[in-house]
N, C-alpha and C positions, 0 to 999 in steps of 0.2 A: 500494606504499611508494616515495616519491620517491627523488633519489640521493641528496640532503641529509638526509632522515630515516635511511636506509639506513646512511649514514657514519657520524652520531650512532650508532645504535644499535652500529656494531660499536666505537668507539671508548669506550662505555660498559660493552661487554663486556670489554673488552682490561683497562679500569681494576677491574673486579669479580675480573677473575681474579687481579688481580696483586696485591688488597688484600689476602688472606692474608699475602704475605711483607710486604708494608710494612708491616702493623701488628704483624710478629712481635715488636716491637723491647715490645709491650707483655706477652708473656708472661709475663716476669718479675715484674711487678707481679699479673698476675692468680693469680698462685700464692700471693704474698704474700696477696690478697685473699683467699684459699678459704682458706688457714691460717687468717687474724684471725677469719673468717666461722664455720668448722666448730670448730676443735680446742677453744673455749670449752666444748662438750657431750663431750668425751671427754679429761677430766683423765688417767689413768690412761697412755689412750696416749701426750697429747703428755709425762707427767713419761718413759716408756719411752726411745718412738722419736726425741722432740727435745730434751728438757732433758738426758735422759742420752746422746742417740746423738748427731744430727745437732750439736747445739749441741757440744758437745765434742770432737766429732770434726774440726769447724774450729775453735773458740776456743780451744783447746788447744795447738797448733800457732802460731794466728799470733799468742795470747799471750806463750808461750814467745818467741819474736822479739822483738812490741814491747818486750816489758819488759825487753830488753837494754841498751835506750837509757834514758838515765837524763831527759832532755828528752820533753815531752808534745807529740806527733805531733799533738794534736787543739790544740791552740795554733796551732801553726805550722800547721796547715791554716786556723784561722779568720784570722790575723795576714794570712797569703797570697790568701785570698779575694776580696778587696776588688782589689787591683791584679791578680791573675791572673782577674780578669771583664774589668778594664776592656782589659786585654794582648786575653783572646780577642772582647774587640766591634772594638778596631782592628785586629784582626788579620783578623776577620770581615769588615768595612766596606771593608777597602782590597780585598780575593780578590773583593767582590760589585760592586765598582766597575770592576775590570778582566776583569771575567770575560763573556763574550759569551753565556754561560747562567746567567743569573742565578738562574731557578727551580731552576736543577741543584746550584745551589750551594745554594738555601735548604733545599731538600729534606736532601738530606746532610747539613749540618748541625743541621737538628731530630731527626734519627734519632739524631745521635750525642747532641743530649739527652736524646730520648728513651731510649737504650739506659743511658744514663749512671741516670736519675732510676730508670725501672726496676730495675736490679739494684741501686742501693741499700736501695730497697723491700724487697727481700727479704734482701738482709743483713742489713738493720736485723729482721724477722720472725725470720730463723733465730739473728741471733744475741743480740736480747733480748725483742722482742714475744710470741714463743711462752712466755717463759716465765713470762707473764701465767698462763698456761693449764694449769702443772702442779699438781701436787698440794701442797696447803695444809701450809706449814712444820709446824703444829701435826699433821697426818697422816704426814709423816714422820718425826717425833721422837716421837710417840704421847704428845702435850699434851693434857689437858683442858686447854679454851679458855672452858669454862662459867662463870657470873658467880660471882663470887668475892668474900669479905667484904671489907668495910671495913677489918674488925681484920688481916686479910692481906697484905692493902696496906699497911698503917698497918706492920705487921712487916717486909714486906718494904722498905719505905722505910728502917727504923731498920736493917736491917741494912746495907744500901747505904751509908747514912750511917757507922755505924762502919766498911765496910770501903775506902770514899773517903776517911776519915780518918787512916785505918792506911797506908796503898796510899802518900799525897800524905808522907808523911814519911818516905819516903826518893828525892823528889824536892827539886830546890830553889829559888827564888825569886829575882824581879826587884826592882828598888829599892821595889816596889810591894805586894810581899808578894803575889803571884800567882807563876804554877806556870809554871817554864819548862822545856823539853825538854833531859832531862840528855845528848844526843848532838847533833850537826850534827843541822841539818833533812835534808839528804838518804839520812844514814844512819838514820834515824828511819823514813823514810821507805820505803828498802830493805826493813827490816824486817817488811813490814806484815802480809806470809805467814804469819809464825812463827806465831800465836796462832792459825790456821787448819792448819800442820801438828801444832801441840800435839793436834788432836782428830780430823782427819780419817779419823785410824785408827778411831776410834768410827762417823764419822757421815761415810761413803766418798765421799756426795754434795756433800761439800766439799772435792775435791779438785780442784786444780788446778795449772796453769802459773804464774800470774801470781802475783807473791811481792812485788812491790813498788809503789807508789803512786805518779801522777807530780807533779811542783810547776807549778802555772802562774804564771808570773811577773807576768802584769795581774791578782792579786788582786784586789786595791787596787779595781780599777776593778771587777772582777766582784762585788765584796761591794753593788755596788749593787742587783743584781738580787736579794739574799737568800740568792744558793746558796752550800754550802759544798763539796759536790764534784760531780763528774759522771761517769757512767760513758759513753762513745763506744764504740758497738757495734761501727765500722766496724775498728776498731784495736783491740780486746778493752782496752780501756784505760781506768784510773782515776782520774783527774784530781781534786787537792786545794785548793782555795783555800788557800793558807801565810801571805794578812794574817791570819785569824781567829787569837784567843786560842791559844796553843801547849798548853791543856789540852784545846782538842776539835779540833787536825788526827789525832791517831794514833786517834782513834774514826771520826772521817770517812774517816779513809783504809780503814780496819778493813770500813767500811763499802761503801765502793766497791768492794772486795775482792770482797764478798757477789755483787754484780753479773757479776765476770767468774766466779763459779761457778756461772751461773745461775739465779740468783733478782732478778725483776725488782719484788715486791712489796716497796714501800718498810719496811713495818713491820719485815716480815721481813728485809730488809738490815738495817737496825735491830737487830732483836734477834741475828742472826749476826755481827753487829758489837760488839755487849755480853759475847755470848758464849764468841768467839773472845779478846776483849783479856783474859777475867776468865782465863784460862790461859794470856797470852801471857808468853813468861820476861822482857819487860822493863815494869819498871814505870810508864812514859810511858803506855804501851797499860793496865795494869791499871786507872791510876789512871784513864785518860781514858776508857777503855769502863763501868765502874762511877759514876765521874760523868754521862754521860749517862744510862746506867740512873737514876739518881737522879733526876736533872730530869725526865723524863718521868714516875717513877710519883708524885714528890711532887707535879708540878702537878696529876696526875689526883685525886691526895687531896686536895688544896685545895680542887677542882670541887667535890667530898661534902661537907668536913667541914672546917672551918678550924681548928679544937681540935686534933683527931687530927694536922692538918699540921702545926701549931704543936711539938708531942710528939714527932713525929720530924726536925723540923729543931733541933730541940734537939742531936741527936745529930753533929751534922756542926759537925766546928771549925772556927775563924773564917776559917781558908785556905780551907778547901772554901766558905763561904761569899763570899771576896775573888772567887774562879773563877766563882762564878756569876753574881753582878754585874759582871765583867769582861767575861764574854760577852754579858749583859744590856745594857750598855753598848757596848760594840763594835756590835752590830746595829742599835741605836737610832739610832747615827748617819748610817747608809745609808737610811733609811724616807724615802718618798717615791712617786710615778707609777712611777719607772721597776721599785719592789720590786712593786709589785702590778700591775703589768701583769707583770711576771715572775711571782708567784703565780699568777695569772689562766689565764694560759700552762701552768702547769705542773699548773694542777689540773684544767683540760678534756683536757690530755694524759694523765694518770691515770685519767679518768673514762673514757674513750676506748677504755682497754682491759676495764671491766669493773670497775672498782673505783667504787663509787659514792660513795663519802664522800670520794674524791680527796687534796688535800692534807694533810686530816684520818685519812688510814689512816697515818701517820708514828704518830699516835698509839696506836695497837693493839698496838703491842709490849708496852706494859702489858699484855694479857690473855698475849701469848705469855711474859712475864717471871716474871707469877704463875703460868700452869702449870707450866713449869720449876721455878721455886724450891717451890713446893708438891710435885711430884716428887723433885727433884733436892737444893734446896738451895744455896747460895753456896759456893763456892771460896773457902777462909778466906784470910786477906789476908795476906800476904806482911810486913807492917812490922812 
């Protein structure tokens, strides 16, 4: 071996030994990876050891915190983005311009990306991706989820209907004869725990820290993309678009809710969101979580039967009806590229985890709404 080969070789070696640590900065990621990978075939442990252990035992904690502040941390993280990049490239550019080791500098700074991107990965896994993987809402409330008549739905619509009609009149209206929230938005919004500790004593797995809901103040602008709230893993936190119609923020909040107690399945937020407002003590949430219950099972009765939908939209007074074409309208006016490139987004995000019908699993709260009320029943209406 010459000296020149000799040298390569030991300077080859020096670089294998020391790859272990330089690429420790990727562990974090690869754990995230073995979760997403494994815990899909073992529902039972991850609802045990991470819905009920691991997830709670940090989102618990650093809920209880964020939801001190009455401002949404995950606003002012994306508001701040944009100039705290552009802060760390010149801040980057001038260190690698004056620096006589310029590789020593790039190195260290990819590691602290890399550490940075890393342990988000698995934030984001512990503290909602796992919860792709526990056990099916209808297996913890012991739902039949099997197909269900027509004339069922069609009943459960007309009761909706009367108790959306009951609920909205002791609400009161804008110049417009639509439903507006009888407190401030913020305290409306405080509130949004209550209808989750009215039950939680029942169903333990809905307990939680977080009691309140945040407002993002670029609604406006966010109503472009379609969404009406968002749950940020990173900050156990529940973020509400406050432009949509003031009859579906306390369901959407109700809804985001569902998320920091760990259930990441949309339907299922959904219908813990229906659930929780039909026994929340104020009636903003009864009347707005029973409205959305309604929209969702009546349009599934129109897909069957447009007679039978006809028969039970009979039953919802002309208010309930102003709210529904208010929000029908409200949405209409955002449609365009930038909503369904956000659909797009959001439904290979969905699919991602195992849910195959993607943005369309919003709609299955109708199977979990009919077992419930074929069980249970509706909570008579309060008006």
């Amino acid at each position: 071996m010459t000296a020149a080969n000799h040298y390569r070789y030991k300077k080859l070696k020096t670089v294998l030994k020391r790859l272990p640590h330089a690429m420790l900065f990727l562990a974090p990621a690869a754990v995230a990876l073995i979760l997403y990978k494994v815990l899909p075939q073992f529902p039972e442990f991850s609802e045990k050891v991470f819905s009920r252990g691991i997830f709670r035992l940090i989102g618990i904690p650093l809920g209880f915190v964020t939801s001190r502040l009455g401002v949404s941390l995950t606003e002012i993280a994306v508001v701040l983005a944009l100039p705290a990049f552009v802060a760390y490239v010149a801040v980057f550019t001038r260190k690698l311009v004056r620096s006589q080791n310029r590789k020593s500098i790039v190195i260290k700074h990819l590691k602290a990306i890399g550490w940075s991107l890393s342990f988000l990965l698995l934030m984001y896994m512990l503290m909602h991706g796992i919860n792709f993987f526990r056990l099916p809402a209808s297996t913890l409330l012991e739902l039949d989820t099997s197909q269900k008549s027509p004339e069922l739905l069609q009943q459960l619509c007309i009761d909706l209907a009367k108790k959306a009609t009951l609920e909205r009149e002791n609400l009161s209206e804008n110049a417009d004869g639509c439903t507006i929230l009888s407190q401030s938005l913020n305290k409306t919004l405080k509130i949004a725990g209550d209808g989750y500790k009215a039950i939680d004593y029942r169903y333990k797995f809905l307990k939680g820290a977080v009691a309140r809901a945040k407002p993002v103040r670029l609604s406006h602008w966010w109503s472009y993309t379609g969404i009406s709230g968002m749950y940020m893993p990173v900050f156990a936190e529940a973020n509400i678009n406050i432009d949509q119609p003031d009859s579906a923020i306390p369901a959407t909040a109700a809804h985001e809710l569902a998320h920091t107690r760990g259930f990441a399945r949309e339907d299922e937020c959904n219908f813990f969101a229906c659930l929780t407002c039909f026994h929340h003590p104020s009636a903003d949430y009864r009347y707005s979580g029973t409205l959305m219950a309604y929209i969702y099972c009546s349009n599934a009765l129109y897909s069957y039967d447009e007679e039978l939908w006809e028969t039970a939209r009979d039953y919802c007074s002309k208010g309930v009806l102003r709210d529904i074409n208010q929000r029908n309208q409200y949405w209409k006016q955002f449609e365009g590229k930038v909503q369904k490139t956000s659909e797009k987004i959001n439904n290979s995000f969905i699919q991602s985890h195992g849910v195959e019908d993607g943005v369309l699993s919003y709609n299955r709260i109708v199977e979990l709404l009919l077992a419930y009320y074929e069980k249970e029943g509706l909570p008579v209406a309060s008006g």
